[in-house]
N, C-alpha and C positions, 0 to 999 in steps of 0.2 A: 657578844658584839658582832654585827653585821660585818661579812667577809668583805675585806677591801674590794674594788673593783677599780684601779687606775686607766684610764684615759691618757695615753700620750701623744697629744694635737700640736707640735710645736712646727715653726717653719725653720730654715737653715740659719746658720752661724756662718753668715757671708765670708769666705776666705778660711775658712776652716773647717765646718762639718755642715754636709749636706742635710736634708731635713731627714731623712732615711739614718743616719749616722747620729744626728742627735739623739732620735726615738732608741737605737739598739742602746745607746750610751748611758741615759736617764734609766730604760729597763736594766742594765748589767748593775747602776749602782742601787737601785731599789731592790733588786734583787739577793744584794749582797748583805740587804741589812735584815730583810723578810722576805726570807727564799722560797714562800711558797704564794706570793702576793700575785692576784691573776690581773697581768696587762696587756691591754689593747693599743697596736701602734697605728696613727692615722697621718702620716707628714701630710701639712698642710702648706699651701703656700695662695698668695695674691692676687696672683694673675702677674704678677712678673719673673726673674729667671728662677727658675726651679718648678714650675708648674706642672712641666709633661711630668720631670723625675715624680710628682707626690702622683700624678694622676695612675703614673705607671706602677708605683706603689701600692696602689689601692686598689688596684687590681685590671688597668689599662692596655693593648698592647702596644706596646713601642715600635713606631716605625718611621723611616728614613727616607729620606728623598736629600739629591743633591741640587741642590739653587744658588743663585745671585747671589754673595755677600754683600756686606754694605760698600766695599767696593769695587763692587763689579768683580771680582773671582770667585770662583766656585767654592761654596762651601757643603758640608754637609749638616742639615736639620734633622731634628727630632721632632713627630708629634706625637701624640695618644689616642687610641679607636677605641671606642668600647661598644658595640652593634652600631648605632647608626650615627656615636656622638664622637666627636672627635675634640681633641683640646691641644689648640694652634699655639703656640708661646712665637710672638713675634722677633724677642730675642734670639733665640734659634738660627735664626735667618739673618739678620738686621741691628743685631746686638753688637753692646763694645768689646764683647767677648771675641770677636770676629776681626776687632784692629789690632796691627802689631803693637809693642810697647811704644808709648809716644807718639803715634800714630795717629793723626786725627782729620775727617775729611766734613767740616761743619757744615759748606758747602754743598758739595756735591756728593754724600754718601746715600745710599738709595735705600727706597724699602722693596725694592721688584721683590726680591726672594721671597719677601712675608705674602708675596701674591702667588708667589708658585708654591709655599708650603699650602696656603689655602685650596690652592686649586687641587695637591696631593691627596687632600682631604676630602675633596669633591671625588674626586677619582676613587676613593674607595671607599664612595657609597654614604658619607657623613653627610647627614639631613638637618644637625644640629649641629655648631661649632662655637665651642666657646674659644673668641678668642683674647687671648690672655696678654696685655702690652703693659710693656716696660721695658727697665734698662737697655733702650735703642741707641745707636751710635747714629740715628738719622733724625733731620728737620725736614723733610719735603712733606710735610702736610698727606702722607699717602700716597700721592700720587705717584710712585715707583709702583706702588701694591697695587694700585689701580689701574695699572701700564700691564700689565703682568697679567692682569685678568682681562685685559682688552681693550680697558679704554686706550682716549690718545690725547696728546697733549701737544699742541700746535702753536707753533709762533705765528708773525706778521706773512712769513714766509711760504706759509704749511709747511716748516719740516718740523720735526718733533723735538720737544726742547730736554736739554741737557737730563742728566741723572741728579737727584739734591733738589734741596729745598734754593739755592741761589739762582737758579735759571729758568725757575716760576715767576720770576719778573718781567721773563721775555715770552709770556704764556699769551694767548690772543685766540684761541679756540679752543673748548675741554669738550671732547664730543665721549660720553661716557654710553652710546648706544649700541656699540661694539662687546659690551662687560658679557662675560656666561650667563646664558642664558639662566643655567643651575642655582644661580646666586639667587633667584627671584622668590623659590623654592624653599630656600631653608632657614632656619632659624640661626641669627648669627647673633652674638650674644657679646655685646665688647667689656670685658673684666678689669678691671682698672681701680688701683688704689688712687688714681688724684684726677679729680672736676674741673682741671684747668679748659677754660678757653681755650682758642686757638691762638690767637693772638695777644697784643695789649699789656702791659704793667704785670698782668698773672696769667700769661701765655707761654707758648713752649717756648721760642727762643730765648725768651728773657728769665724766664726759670730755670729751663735746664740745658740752655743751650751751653753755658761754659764747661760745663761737664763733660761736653762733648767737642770740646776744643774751640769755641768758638770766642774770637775777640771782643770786644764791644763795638767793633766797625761789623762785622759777621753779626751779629747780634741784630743792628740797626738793618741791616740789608736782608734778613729771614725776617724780620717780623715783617717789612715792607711786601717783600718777596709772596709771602703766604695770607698778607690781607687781599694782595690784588690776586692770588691765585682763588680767594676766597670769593671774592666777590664778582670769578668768572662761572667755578662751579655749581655755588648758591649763597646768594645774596641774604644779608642777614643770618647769616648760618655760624658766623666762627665764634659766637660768643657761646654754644650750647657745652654742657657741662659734659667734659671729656672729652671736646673737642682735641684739647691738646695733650693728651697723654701720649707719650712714645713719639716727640717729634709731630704732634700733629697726624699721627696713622688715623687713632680715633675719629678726628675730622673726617677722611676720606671711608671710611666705615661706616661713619654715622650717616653720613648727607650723599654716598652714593653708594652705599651695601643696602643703607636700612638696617642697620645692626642696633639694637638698645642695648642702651649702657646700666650694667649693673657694675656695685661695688664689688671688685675683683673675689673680695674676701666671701662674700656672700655667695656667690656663682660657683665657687670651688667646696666651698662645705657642703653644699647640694648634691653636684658632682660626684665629691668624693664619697658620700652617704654618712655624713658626721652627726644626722640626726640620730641614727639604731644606734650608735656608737655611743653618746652622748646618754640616750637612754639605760643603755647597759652600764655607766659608769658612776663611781660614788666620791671621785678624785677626776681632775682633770691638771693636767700640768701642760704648758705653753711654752709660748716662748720664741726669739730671735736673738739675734747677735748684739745688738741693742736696745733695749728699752728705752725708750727718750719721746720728745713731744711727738715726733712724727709715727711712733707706734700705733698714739691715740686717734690718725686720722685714715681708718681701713688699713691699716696694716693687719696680719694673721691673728697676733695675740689679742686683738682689741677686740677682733670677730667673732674667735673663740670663746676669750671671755664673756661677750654680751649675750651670746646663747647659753652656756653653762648658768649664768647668772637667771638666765632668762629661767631656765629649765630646775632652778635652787640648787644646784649641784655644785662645791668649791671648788674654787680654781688655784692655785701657783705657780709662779711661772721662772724660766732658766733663762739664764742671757749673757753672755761675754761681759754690759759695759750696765750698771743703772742710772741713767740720766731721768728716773721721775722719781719727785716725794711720793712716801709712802698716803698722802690725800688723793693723790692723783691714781696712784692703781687704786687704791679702794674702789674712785670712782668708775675704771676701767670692770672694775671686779676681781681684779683682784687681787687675793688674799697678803700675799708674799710672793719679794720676787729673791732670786737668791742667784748671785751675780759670780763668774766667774775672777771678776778682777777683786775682787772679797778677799779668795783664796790665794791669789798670785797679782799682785799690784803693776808687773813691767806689762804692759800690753803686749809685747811682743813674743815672751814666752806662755805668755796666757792664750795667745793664738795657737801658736805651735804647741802646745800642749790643752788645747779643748778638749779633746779626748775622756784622757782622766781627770783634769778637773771637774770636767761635766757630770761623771762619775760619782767622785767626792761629794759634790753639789746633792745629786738624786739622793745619797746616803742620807745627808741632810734632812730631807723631804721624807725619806722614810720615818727619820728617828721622832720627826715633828711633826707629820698626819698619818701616818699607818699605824704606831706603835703607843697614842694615845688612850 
């Protein structure tokens, strides 16, 4: 019988193991059941929070700059260099990771920072940048990140309007001829798991603005806010697919970086080099914190899977919570998924304990595709 070869491509267990800490977890219980089985670890992630961590994993270097928070205090970011490519997580900067508990500025929370980690990136020498958005604590359509790299944003008055997506209502001139020069030059790459608009019914205030503290009056006043901000920097422009990812960053990416929008998932498996990897393997095992409908649409598991699939090599996958029929992964590809909450039903110690369940779980896996 052909020597196993396992694949472990999984993204993080949000609130409990990193993508790095799932791979070590899945390898310690396969290991425990067939201890001589050879595995390959690849944490993969999106393009939202946990991106630099897989980039840095896979063999990236990790480096730091202090920027803008979302609101306005200094925070410290993370990105990823690897010779000339660099990989931006706008969360980093701009993220709800960055508000205190309860905390929330729907308003006026900025993305400046995600333009001074960009610029960090220019700064040492990155020709390519993927940059990776999500889980943002901001609606200003960009324009902080756009402020940051030089443009200006002008009221009736000429002075420059507020921080936030709310005080783009009082916008009256976008002179974006001031941006670095540098930007013109390189390949920017926006990675994103969701094709929202910028605006409208399946735009960002209205999808993910509550998330971010925002009322149904706040709601009303960003979508308003960032049509007319839309229709000062380019007309016809807010309907383009990932416009609205990350508060609308995407928009100011797209329609004044010149950034192309790839699916997050796809941009990162390239990056990370999951095709040799993928090659070398006879087992692939996935996986997130949840499996459910939103997995199936460019989430990590779904991307994995449809290359694996692609490539005839099986897949199963690990996960805290299973919210799809077993029809539904077949159709993803895959095989089996084998659930965390299986083993320990209170969600709450099934968090605090990912760990060794996760463990327990790989054991499983070994005894059902290695040891057939």
């Amino acid at each position: 019988m052909e020597t196993a070869r396992v694949l472990v491509a999984a993204d993080k267990f949000k609130g409990s193991l990193t993508a790095v800490q799932v791979a070590e977890r899945v390898t310690a219980g396969l290991r425990r059941v067939v201890p001589g089985v050879r595995v390959e670890t690849l944490p993969v992630a999106d393009g939202g929070d946990g991106t630099v961590a897989a980039a840095v994993a896979a063999g990236f270097e990790r480096r730091e700059a202090r920027v803008t928070g979302p609101l306005g205090d200094p925070v410290t970011a993370a990105y990823a260099l690897r010779g000339s490519t660099a990989v931006v997580e706008m969360a980093e900067a701009s993220g709800l990771q960055h508000l205190p508990d309860g905390v929330f500025a729907p308003l006026t929370a900025t993305t400046y920072g995600s333009g001074e980690l960009l610029l960090a990136a220019l700064e040492a020498g990155a020709t390519t940048i993927v940059f990776g958005v999500g889980g943002s604590a901001t609606t200003d359509g960009g324009a902080g990140m756009l402020a940051a790299l030089g443009a200006r944003f002008l009221d009736a008055e000429g002075k420059s309007v507020g921080p936030g997506g709310g005080p783009l209502a009082e916008l009256a001139e976008a002179d974006i001829t001031g941006l670095d020069p540098r930007l013109a030059d390189i390949d920017l790459v926006l990675a994103s798991d969701v094709d929202n608009p910028l605006t409208g019914p399946k735009g960002a205030p209205e999808v993910y603005g509550r998330q971010k503290g925002a009322s149904e009056g706040d709601i009303a006043v960003l979508d308003a806010a960032l049509a007319h901000y839309a229709s000062i920097l380019g007309p016809d422009t807010a309907a383009l697919p990932g416009a609205g990812a990350a508060g609308g960053i995407g928009y100011g990416a797209l329609v004044a970086l010149g950034a192309r929008f790839r699916p997050g998932i796809e941009v990162m498996l390239d990056v990370l080099g999951f095709a040799p990897a993928l090659a070398r393997a006879t087992l692939v095992i996935t996986g997130e914190g949840s499996l459910d409908e939103q997995t199936l649409h460019g989430k990590a598991p779904a991307g994995v899977a449809a290359a694996a699939r692609a490539a005839g090599i099986e897949v199963v996958a690990v996960c805290g919570r299973l919210a799809l029929p077993p029809e539904s992964l077949e159709k993803a590809g895959i095989r089996r998924a084998y659930a965390l909450a299986d083993l320990e039903p209170d969600p709450a110690v099934s968090m605090a304990q990912a760990g060794p369940l996760l463990e327990r779980a790989a054991e499983s896996i070994a005894r059902d595709f290695l040891l057939r």
